[in-house]
N, CA, C and O atoms as a printed pandas DataFrame, in Angstrom:
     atom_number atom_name residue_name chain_id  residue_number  x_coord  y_coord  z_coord
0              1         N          UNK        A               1  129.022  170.716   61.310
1              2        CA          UNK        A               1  130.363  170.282   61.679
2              3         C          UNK        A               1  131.051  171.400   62.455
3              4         O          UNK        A               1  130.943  172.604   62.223
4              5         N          UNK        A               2  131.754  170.836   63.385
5              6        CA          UNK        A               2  132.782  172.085   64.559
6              7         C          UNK        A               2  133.831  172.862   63.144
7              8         O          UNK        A               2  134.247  172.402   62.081
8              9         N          UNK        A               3  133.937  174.064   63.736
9             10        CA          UNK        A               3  134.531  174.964   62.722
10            11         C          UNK        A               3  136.080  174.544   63.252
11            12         O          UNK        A               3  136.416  174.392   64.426
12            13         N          UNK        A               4  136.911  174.403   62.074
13            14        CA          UNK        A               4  138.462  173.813   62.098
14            15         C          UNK        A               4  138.113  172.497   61.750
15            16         O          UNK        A               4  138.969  171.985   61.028
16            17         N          UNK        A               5  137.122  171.740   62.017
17            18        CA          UNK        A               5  137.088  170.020   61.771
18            19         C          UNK        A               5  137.464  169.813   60.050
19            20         O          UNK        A               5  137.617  170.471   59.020
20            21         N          UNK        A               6  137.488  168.248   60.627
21            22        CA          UNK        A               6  137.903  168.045   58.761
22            23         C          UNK        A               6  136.599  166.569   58.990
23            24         O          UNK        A               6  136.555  165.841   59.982
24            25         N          UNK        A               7  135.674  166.479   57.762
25            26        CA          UNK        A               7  135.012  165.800   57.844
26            27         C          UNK        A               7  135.155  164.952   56.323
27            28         O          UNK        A               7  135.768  165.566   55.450
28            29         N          UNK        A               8  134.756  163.927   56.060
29            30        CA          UNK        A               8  135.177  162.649   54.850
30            31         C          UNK        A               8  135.778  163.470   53.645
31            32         O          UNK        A               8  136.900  163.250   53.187
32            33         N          UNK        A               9  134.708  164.670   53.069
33            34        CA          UNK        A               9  134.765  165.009   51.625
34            35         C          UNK        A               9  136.218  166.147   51.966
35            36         O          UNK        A               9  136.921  166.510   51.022
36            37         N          UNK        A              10  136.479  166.559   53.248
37            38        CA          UNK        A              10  137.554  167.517   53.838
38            39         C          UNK        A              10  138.881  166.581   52.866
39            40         O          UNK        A              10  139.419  166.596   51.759
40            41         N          UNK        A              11  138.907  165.941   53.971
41            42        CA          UNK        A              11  139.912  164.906   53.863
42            43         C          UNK        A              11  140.164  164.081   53.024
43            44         O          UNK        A              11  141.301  163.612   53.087
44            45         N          UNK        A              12  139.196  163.544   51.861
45            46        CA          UNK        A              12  139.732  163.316   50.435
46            47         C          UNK        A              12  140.153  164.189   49.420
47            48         O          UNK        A              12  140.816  163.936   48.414
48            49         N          UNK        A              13  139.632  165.356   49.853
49            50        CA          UNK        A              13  139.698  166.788   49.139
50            51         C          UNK        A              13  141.470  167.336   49.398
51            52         O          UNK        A              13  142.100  167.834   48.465
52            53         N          UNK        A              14  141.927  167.191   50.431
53            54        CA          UNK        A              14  142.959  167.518   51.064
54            55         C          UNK        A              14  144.582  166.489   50.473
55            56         O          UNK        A              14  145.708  166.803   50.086
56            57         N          UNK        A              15  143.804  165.138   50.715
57            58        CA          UNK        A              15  144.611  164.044   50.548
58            59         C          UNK        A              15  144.795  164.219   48.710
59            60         O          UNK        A              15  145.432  163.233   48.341
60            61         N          UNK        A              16  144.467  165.088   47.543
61            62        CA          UNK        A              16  144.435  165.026   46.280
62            63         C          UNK        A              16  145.469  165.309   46.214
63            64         O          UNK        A              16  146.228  164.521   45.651
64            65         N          UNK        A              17  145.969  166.496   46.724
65            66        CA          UNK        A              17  147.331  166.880   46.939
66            67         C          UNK        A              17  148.481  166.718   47.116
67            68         O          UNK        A              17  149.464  167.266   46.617
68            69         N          UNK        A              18  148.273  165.243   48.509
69            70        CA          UNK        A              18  149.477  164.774   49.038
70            71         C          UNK        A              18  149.809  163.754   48.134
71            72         O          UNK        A              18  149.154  162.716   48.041
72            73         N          UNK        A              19  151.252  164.130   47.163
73            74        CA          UNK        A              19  151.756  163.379   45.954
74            75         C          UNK        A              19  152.750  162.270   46.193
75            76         O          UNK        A              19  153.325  161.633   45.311
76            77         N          UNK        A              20  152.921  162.072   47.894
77            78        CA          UNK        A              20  153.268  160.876   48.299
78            79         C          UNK        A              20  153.125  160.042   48.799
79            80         O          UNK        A              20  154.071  159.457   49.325
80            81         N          UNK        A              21  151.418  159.437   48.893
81            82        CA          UNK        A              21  150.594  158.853   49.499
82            83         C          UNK        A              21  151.265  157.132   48.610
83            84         O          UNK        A              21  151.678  157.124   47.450
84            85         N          UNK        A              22  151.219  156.165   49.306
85            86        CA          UNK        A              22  151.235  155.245   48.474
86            87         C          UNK        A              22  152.353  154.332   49.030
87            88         O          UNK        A              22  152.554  154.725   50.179
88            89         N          UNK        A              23  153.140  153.336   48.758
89            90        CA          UNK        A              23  153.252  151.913   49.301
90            91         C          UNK        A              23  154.921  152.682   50.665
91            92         O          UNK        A              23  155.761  151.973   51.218
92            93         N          UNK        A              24  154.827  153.854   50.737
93            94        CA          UNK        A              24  155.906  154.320   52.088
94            95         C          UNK        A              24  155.305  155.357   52.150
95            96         O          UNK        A              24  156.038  156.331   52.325
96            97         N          UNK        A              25  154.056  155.597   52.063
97            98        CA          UNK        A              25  153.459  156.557   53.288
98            99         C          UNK        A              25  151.966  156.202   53.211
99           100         O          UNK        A              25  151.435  155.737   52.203
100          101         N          UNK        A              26  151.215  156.517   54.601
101          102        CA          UNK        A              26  150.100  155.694   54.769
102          103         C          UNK        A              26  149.405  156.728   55.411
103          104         O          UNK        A              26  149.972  157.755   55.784
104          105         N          UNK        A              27  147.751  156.432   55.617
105          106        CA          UNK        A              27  147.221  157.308   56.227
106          107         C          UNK        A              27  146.665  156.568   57.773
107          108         O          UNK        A              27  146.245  155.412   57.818
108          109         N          UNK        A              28  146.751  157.399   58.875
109          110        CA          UNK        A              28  146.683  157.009   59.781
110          111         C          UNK        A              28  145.408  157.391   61.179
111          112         O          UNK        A              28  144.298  157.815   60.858
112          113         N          UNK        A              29  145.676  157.228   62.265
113          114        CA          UNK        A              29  145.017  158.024   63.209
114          115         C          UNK        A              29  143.507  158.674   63.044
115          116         O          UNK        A              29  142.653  157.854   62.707
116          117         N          UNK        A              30  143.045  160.072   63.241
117          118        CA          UNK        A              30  141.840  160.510   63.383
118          119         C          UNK        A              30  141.209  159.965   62.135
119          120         O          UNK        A              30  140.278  159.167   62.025
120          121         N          UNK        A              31  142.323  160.913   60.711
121          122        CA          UNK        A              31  141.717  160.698   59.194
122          123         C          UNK        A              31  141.085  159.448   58.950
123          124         O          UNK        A              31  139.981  159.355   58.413
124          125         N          UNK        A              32  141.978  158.189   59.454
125          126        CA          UNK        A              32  141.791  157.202   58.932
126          127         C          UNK        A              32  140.458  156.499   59.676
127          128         O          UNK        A              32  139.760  155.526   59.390
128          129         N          UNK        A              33  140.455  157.221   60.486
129          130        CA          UNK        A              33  138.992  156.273   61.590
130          131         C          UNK        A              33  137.673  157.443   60.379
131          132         O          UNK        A              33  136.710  156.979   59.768
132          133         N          UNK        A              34  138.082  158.825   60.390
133          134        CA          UNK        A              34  137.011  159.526   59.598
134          135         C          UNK        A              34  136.580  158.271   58.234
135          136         O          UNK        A              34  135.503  157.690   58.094
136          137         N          UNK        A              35  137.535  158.178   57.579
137          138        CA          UNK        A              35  137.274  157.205   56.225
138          139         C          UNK        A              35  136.468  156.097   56.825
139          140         O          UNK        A              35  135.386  155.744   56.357
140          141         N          UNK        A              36  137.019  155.571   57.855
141          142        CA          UNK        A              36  136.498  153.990   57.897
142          143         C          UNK        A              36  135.133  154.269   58.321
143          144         O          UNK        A              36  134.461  153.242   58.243
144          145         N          UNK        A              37  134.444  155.314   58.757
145          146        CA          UNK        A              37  133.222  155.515   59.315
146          147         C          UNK        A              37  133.143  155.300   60.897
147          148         O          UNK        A              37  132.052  155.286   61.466
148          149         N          UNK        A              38  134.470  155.116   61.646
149          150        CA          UNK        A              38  134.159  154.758   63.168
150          151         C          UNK        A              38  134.266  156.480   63.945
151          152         O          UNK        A              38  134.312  156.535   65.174
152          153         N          UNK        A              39  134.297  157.795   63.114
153          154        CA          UNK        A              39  133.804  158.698   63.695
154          155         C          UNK        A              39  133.408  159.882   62.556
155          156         O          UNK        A              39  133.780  159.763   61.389
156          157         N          UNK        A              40  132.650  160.986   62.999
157          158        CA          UNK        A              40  132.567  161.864   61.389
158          159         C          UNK        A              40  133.335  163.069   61.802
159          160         O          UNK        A              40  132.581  164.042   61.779
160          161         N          UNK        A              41  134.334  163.330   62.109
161          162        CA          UNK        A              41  135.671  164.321   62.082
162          163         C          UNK        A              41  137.131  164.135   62.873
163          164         O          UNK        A              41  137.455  163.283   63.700
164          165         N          UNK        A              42  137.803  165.118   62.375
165          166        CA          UNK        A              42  139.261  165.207   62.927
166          167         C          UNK        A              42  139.668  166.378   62.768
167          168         O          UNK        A              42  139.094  167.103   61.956
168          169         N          UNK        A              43  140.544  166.745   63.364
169          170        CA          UNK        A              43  141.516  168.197   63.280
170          171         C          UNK        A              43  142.441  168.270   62.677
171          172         O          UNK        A              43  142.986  169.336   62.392
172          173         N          UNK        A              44  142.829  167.164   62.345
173          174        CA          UNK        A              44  144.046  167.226   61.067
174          175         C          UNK        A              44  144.458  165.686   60.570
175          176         O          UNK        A              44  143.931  164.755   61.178
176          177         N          UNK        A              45  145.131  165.473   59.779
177          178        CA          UNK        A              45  145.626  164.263   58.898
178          179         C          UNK        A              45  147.316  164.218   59.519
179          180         O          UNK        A              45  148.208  165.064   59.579
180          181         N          UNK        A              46  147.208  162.786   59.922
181          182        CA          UNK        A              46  148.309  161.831   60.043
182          183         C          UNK        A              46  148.783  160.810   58.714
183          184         O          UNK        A              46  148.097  159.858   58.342
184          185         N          UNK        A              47  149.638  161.072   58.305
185          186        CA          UNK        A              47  150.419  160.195   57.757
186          187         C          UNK        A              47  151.042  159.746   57.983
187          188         O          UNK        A              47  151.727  160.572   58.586
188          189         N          UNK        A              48  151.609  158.742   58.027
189          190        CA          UNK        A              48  152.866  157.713   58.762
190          191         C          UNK        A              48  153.722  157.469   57.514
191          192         O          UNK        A              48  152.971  157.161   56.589
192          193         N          UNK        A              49  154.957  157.488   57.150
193          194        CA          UNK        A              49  155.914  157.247   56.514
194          195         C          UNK        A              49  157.168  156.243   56.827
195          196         O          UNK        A              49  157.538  156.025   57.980
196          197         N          UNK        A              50  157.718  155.717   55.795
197          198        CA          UNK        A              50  158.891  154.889   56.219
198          199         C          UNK        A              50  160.322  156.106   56.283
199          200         O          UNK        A              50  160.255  157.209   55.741
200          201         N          UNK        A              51  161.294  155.713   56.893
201          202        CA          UNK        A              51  162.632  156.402   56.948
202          203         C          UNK        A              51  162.993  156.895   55.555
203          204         O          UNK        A              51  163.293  158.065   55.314
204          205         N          UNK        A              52  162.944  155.941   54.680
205          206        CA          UNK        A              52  162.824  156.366   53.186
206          207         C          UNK        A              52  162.632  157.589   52.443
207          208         O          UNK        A              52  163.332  158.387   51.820
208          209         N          UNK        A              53  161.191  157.404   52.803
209          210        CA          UNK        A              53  160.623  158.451   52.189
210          211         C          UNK        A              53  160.683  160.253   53.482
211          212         O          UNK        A              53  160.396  161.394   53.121
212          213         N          UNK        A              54  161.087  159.863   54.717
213          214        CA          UNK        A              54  161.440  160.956   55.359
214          215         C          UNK        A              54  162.438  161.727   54.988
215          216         O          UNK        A              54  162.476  162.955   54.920
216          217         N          UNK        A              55  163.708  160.492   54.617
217          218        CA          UNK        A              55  165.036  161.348   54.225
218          219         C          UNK        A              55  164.610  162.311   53.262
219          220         O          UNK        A              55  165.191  163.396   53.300
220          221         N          UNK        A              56  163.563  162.116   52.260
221          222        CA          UNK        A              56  163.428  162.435   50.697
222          223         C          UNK        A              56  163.069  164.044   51.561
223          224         O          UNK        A              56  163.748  165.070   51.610
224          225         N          UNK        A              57  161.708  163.713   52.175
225          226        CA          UNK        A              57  161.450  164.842   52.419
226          227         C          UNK        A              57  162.134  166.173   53.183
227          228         O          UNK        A              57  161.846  167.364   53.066
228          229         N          UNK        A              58  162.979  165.624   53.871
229          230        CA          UNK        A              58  164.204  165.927   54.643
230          231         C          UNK        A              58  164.967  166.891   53.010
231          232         O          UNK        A              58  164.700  168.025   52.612
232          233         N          UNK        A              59  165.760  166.042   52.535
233          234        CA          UNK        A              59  166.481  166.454   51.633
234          235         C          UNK        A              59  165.818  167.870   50.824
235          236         O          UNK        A              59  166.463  168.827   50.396
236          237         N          UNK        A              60  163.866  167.597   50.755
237          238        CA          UNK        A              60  163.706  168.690   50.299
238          239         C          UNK        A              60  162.855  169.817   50.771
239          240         O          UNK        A              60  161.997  170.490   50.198
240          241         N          UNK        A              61  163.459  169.832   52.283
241          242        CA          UNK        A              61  163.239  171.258   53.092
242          243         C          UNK        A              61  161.914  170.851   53.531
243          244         O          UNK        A              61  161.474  171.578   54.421
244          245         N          UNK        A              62  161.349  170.152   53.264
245          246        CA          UNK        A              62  160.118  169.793   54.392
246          247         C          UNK        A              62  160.474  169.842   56.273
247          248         O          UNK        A              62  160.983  168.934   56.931
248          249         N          UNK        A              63  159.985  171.275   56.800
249          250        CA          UNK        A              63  160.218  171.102   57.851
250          251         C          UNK        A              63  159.740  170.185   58.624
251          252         O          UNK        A              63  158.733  169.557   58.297
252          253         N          UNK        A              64  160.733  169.851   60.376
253          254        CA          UNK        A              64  160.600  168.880   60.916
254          255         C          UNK        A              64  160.789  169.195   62.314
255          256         O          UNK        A              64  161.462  170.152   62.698
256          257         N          UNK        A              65  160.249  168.460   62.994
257          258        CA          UNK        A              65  160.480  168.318   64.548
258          259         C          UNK        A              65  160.792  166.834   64.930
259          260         O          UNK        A              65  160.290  165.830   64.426
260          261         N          UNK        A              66  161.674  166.902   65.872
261          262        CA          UNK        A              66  161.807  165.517   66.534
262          263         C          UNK        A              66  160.759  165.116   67.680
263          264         O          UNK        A              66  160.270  165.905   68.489
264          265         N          UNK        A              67  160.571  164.090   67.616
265          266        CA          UNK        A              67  159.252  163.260   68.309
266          267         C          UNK        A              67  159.921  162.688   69.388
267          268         O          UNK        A              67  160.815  161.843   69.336
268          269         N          UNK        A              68  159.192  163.453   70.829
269          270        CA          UNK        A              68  159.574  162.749   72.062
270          271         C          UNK        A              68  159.447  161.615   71.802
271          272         O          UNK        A              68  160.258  161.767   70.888
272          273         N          UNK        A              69  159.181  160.522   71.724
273          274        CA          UNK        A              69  159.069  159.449   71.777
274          275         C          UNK        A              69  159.754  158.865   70.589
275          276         O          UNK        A              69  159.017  158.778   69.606
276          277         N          UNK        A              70  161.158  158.380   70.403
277          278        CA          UNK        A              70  161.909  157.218   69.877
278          279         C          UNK        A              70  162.579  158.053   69.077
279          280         O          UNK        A              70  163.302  157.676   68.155
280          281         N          UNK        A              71  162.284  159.710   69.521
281          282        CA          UNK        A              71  163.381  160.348   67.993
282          283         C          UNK        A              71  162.619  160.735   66.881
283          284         O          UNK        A              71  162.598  161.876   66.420
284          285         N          UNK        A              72  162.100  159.932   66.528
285          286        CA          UNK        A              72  161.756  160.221   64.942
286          287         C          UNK        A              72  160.997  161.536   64.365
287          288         O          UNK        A              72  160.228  162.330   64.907
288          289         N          UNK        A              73  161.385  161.471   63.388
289          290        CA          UNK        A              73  161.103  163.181   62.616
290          291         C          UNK        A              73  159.128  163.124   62.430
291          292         O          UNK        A              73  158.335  162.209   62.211
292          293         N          UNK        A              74  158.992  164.570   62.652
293          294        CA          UNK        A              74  157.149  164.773   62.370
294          295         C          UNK        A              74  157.537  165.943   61.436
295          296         O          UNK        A              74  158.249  166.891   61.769
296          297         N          UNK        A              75  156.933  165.735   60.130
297          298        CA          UNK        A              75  157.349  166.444   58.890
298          299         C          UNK        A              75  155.572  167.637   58.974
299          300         O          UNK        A              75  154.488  167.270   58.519
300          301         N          UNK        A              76  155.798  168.777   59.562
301          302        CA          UNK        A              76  154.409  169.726   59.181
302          303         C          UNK        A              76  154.483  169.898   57.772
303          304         O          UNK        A              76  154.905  170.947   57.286
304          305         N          UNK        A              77  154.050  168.811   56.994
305          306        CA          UNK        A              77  153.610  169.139   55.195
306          307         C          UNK        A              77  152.381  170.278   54.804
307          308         O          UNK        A              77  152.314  170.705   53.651
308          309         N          UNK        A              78  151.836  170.536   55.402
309          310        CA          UNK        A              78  151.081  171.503   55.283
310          311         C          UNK        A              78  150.336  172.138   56.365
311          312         O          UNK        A              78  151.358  172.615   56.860
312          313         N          UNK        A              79  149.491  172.515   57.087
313          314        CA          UNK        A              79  148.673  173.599   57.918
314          315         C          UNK        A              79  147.824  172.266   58.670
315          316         O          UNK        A              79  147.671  172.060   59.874
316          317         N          UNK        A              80  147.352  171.472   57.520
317          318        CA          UNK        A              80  146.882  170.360   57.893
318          319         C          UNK        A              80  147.009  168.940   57.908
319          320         O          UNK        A              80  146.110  168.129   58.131
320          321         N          UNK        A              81  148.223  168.711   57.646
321          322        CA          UNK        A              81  148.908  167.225   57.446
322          323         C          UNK        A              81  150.402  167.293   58.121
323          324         O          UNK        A              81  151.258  168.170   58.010
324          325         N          UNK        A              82  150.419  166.072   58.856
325          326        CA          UNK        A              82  151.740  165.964   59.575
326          327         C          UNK        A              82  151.630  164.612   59.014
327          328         O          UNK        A              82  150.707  163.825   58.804
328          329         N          UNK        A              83  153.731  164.632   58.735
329          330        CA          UNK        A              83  154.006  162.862   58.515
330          331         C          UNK        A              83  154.178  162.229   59.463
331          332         O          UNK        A              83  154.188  163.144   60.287
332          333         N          UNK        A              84  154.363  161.148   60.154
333          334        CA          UNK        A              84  155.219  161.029   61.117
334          335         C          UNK        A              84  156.264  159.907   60.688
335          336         O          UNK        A              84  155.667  158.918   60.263
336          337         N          UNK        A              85  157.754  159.758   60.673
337          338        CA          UNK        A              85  158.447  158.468   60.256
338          339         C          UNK        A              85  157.946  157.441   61.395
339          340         O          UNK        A              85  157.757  157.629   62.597
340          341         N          UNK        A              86  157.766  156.039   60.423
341          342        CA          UNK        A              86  158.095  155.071   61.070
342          343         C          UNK        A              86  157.161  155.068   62.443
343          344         O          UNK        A              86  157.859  154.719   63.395
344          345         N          UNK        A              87  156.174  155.272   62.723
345          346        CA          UNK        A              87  155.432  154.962   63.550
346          347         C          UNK        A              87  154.349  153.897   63.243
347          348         O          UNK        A              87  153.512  154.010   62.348
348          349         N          UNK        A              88  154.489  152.634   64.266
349          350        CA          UNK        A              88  154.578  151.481   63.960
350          351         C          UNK        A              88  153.519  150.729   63.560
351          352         O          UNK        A              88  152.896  150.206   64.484
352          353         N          UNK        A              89  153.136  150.522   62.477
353          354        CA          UNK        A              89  152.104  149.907   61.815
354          355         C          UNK        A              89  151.910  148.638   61.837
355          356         O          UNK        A              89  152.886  148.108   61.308
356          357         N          UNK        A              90  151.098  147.811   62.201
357          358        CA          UNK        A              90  151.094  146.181   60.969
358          359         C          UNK        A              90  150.409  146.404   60.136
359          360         O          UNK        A              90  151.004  146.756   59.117
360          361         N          UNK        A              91  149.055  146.360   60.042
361          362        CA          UNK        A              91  148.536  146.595   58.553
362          363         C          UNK        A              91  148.329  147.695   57.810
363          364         O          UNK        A              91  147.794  148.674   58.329
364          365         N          UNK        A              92  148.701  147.704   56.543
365          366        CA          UNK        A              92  147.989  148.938   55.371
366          367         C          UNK        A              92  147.262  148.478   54.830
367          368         O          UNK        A              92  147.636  147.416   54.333
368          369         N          UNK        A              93  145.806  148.884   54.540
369          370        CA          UNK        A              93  144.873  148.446   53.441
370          371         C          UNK        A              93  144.046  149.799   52.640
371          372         O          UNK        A              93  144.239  151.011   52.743
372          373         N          UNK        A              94  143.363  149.256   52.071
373          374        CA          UNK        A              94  142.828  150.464   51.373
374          375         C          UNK        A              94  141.800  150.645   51.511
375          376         O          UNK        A              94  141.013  149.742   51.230
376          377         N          UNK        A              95  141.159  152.325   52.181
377          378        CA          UNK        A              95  140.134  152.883   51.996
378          379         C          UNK        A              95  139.734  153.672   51.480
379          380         O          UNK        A              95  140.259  154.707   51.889
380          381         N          UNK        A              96  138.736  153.933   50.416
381          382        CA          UNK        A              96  138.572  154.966   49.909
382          383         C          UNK        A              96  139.391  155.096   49.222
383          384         O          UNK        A              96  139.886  156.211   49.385
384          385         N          UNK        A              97  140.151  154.215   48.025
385          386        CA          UNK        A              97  141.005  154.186   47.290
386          387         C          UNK        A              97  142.776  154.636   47.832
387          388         O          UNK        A              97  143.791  154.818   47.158
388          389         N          UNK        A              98  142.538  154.693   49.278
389          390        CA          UNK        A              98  143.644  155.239   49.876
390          391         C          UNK        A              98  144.308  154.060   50.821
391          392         O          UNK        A              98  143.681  153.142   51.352
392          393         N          UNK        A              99  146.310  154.405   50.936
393          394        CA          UNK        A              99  146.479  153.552   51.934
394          395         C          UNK        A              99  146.283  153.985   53.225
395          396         O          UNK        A              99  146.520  155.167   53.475
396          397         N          UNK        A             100  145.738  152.947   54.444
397          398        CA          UNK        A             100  145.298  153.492   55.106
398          399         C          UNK        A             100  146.307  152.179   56.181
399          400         O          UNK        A             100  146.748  151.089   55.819
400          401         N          UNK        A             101  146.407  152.983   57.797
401          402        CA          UNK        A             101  146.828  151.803   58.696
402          403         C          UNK        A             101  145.190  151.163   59.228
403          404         O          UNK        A             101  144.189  151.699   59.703
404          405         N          UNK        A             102  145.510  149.945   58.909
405          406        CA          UNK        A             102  144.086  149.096   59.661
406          407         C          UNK        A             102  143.937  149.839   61.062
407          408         O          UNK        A             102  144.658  150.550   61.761
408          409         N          UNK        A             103  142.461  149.248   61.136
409          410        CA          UNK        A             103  141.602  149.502   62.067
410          411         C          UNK        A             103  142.477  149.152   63.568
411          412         O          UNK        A             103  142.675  149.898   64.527
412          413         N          UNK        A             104  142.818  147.999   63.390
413          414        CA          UNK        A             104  143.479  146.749   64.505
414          415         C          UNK        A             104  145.042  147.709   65.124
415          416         O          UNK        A             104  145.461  147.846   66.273
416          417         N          UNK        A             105  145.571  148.218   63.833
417          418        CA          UNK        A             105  146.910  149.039   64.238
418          419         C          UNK        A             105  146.822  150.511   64.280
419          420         O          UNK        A             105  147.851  151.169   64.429
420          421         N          UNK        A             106  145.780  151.021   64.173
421          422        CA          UNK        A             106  145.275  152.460   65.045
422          423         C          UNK        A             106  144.911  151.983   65.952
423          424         O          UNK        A             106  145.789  152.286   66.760
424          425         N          UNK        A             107  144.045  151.281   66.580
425          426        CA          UNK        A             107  144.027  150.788   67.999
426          427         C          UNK        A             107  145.289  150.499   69.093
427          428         O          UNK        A             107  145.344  150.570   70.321
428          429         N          UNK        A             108  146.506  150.054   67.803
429          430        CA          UNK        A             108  147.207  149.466   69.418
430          431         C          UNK        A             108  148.353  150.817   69.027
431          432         O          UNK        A             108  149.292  151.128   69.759
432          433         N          UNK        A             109  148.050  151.422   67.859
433          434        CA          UNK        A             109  148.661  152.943   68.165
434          435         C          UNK        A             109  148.143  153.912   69.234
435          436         O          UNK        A             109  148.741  154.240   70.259
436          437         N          UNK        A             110  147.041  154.278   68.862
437          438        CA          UNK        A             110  146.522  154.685   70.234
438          439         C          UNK        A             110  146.552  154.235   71.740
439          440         O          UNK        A             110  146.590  154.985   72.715
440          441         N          UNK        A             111  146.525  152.765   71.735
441          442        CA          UNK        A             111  146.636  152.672   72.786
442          443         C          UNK        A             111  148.202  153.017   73.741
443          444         O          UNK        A             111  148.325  153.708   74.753
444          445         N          UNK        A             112  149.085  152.374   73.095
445          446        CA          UNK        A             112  150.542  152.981   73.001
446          447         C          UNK        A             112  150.592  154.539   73.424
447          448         O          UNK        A             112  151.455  154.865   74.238
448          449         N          UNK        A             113  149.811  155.409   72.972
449          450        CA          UNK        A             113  150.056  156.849   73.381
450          451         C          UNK        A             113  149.756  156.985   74.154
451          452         O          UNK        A             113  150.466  157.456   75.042
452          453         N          UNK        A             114  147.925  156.511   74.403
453          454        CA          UNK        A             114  147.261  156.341   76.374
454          455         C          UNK        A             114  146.878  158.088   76.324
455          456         O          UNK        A             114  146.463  158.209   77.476
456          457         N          UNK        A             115  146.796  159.092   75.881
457          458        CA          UNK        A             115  145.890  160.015   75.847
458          459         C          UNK        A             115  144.473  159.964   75.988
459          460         O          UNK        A             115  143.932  158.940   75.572
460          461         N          UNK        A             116  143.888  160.692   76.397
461          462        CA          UNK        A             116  142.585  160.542   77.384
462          463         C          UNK        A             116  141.351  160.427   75.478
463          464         O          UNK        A             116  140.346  159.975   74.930
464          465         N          UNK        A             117  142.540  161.232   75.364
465          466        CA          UNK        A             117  141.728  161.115   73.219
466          467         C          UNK        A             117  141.649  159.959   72.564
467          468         O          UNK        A             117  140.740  159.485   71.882
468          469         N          UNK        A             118  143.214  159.369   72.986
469          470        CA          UNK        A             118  142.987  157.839   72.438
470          471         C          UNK        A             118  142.469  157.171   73.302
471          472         O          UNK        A             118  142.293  156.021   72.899
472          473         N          UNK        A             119  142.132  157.332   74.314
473          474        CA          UNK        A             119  141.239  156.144   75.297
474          475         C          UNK        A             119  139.696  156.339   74.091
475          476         O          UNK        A             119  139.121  155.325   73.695
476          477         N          UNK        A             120  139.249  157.687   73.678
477          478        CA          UNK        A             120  137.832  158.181   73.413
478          479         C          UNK        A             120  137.882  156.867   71.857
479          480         O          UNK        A             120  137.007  156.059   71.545
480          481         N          UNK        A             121  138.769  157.032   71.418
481          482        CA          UNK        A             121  139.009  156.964   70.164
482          483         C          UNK        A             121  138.504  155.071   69.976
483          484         O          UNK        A             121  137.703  154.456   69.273
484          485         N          UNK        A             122  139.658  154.664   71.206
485          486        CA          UNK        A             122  139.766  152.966   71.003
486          487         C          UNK        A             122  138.410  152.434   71.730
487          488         O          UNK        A             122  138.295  151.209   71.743
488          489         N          UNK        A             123  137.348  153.204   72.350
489          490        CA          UNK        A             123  136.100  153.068   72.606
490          491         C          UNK        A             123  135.194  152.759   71.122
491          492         O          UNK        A             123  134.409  151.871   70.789
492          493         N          UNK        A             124  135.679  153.827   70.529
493          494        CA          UNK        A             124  134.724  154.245   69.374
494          495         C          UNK        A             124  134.992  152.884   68.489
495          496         O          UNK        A             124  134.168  152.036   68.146
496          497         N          UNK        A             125  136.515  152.951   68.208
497          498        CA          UNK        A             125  136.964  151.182   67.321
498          499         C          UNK        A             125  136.260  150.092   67.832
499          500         O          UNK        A             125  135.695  149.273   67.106
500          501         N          UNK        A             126  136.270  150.041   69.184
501          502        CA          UNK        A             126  135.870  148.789   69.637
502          503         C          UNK        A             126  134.359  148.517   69.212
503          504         O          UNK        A             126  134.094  147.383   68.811
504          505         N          UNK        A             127  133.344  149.481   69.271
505          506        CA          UNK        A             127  132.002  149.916   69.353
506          507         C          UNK        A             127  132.246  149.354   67.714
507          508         O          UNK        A             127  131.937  148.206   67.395
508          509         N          UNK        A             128  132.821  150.304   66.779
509          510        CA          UNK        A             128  132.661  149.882   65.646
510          511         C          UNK        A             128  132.826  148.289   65.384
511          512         O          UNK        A             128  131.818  147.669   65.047
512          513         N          UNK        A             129  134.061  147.603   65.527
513          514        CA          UNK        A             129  134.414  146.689   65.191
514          515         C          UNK        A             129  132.889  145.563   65.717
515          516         O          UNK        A             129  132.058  144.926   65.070
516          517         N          UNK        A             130  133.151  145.798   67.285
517          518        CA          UNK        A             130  131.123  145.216   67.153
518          519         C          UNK        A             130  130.472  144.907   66.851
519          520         O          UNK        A             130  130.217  143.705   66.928
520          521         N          UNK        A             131  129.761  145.727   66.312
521          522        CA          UNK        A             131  129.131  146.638   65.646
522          523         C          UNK        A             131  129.067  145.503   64.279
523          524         O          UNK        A             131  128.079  144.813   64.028
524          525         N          UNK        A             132  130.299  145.497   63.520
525          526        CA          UNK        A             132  130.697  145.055   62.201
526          527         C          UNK        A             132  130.231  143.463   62.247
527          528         O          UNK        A             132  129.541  142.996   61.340
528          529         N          UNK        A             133  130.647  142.701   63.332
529          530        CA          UNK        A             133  130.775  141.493   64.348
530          531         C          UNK        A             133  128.940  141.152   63.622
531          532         O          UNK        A             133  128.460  140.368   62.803
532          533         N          UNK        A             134  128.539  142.013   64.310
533          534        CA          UNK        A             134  126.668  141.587   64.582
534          535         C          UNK        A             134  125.995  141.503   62.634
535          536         O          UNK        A             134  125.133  140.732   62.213
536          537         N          UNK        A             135  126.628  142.380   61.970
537          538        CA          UNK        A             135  126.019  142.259   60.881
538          539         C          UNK        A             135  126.669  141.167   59.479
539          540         O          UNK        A             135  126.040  141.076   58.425
């Protein structure tokens, strides 16, 4: 594995920690494609949160940056986990005993951003989803 990557056992190992995982905060982006098996690493963990649970973190000194795009707060919870509020989901389901944003709404997240990463990324979904299709 590339040195800095986070690979499956990384990232459940990591996620033990985060004590606000659960029905207003979700796991998203690289992590969540690592779990589903449509790639084997990432550089860090996305969480997506509701306004809710941002204020909370807000209130308790969890630093923050505002997000070019629509405002909203990106909470650095640790070295390796960023929250982001309110970045726009339809589905949560569970992987790996975790909430996770579906497959279908990391796709049209990524696509929404249009980074040359998420072009790599919504290749890889599509391939997977496929993939899933044939068996």
């Amino acid at each position: 594995m590339e040195k800095g990557m986070l690979g499956r056992e990384d990232i459940l190992e990591i996620l033990k920690g985060a004590p606000f995982l659960g029905e207003d905060c979700w796991l998203a982006s690289g992590a969540a494609l690592v779990l589903y098996g449509v790639k084997e690493q990432t550089r860090d963990i996305d969480l997506v949160c509701t306004t809710e649970l941002a204020d909370r973190l807000e209130a308790q000194g969890v630093a923050f940056r505002r997000s070019p795009l629509g405002n909203t707060r990106i909470f650095a919870y640790s070295g390796q986990i960023e929250v982001l509020e309110n970045w726009e989901t339809d589905e949560v389901i569970q992987v790996e005993g975790l909430p996770a944003a579906s497959l279908l709404s990391i796709r049209k997240q990524k696509e929404a951003l249009g980074r040359e990463k998420d072009w790599a990324d919504i290749r890889r979904i599509d391939a997977f989803l496929e993939g899933r299709k044939r068996t």
